[in-house]
VMD Tcl script that draws the C-alpha trace (Angstrom):
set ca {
  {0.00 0.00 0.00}
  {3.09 2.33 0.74}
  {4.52 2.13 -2.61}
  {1.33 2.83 -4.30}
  {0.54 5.77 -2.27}
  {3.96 6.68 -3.19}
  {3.50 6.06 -7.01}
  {0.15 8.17 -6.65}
  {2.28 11.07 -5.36}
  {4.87 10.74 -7.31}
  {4.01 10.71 -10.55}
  {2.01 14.29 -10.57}
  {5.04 15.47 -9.58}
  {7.23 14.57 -11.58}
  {4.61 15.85 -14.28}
  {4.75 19.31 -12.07}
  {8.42 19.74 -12.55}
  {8.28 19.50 -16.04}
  {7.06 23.15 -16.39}
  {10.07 25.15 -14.46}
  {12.24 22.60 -16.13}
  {10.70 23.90 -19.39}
  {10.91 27.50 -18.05}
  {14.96 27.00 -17.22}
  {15.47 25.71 -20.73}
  {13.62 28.52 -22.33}
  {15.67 31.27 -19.75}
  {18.93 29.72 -21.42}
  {17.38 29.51 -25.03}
  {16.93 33.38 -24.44}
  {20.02 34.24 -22.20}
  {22.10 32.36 -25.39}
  {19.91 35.10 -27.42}
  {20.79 37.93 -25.51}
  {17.25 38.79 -25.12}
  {17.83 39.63 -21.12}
  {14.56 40.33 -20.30}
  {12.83 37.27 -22.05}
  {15.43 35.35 -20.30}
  {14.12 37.03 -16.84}
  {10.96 36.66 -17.06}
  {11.11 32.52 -17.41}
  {13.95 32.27 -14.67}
  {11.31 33.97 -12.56}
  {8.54 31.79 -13.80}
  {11.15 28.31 -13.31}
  {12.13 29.68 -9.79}
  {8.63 29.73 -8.97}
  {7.63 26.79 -10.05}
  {10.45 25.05 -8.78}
  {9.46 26.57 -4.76}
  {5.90 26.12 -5.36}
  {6.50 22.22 -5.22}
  {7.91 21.68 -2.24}
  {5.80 24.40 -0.26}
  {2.96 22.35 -1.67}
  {3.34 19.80 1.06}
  {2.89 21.67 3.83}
  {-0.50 23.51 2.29}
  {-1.57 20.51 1.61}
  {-1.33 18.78 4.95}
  {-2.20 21.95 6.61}
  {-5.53 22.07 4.53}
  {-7.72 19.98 7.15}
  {-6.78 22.05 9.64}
  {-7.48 25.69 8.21}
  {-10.88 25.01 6.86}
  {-11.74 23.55 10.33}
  {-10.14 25.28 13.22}
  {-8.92 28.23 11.29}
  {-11.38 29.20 8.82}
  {-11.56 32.75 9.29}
  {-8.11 33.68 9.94}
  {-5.79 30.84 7.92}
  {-2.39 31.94 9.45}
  {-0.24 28.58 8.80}
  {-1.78 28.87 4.82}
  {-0.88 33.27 4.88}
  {2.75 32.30 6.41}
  {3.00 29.49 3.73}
  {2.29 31.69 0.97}
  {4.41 34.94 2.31}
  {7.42 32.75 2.61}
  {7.06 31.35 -1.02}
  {6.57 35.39 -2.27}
  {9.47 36.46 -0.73}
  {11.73 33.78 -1.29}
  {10.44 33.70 -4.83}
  {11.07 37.34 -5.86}
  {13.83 38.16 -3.78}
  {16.30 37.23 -6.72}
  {15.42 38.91 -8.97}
  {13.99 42.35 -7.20}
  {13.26 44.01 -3.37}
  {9.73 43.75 -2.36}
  {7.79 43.44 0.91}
  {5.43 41.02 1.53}
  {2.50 42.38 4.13}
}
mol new
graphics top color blue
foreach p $ca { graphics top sphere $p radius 0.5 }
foreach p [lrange $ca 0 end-1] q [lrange $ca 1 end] { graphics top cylinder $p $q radius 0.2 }
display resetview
């Protein structure tokens, strides 16, 4: 049972990464171009994808929680999502995340 939960899991995943991976490919098809700001703008959209995976877990196994004991409020889903904003665009410009 283990291993097919773990297949289940798995495999969307490894689906998932296929988009940043696409994303990093493109940034160097476009950095090799010279086109700086093309290249940019899909190393932003790979670095995202790439940190939305793993902060996926904890969203997800938080999700019980905040639609029952925290419905109004959802702090551990806000703190989730503030970290993956900052952490996100903080290479590649300043911002503050309220």
């Amino acid at each position: 049972l283990a291993s097919q939960v773990r297949a289940a899991v798995a495999a969307p995943y490894a689906l998932l990464t296929m988009i940043p991976m696409t994303s990093s490919a493109l940034a160097a098809y476009h950095a090799a171009r010279g086109d700086e700001d093309a290249c940019r703008g899909c190393a932003f959209f790979a670095v995202t994808g790439f940190l939305s995976l793993p902060l996926s877990v904890p969203m997800l196994l938080s999700a019980p929680y905040a639609l029952l004991a925290d419905e109004d409020q959802r702090e551990w889903p806000d703190a989730v999502q503030r970290l993956w904003a900052t952490t996100t665009t903080d290479q590649f410009f300043t911002t503050r995340v309220e």
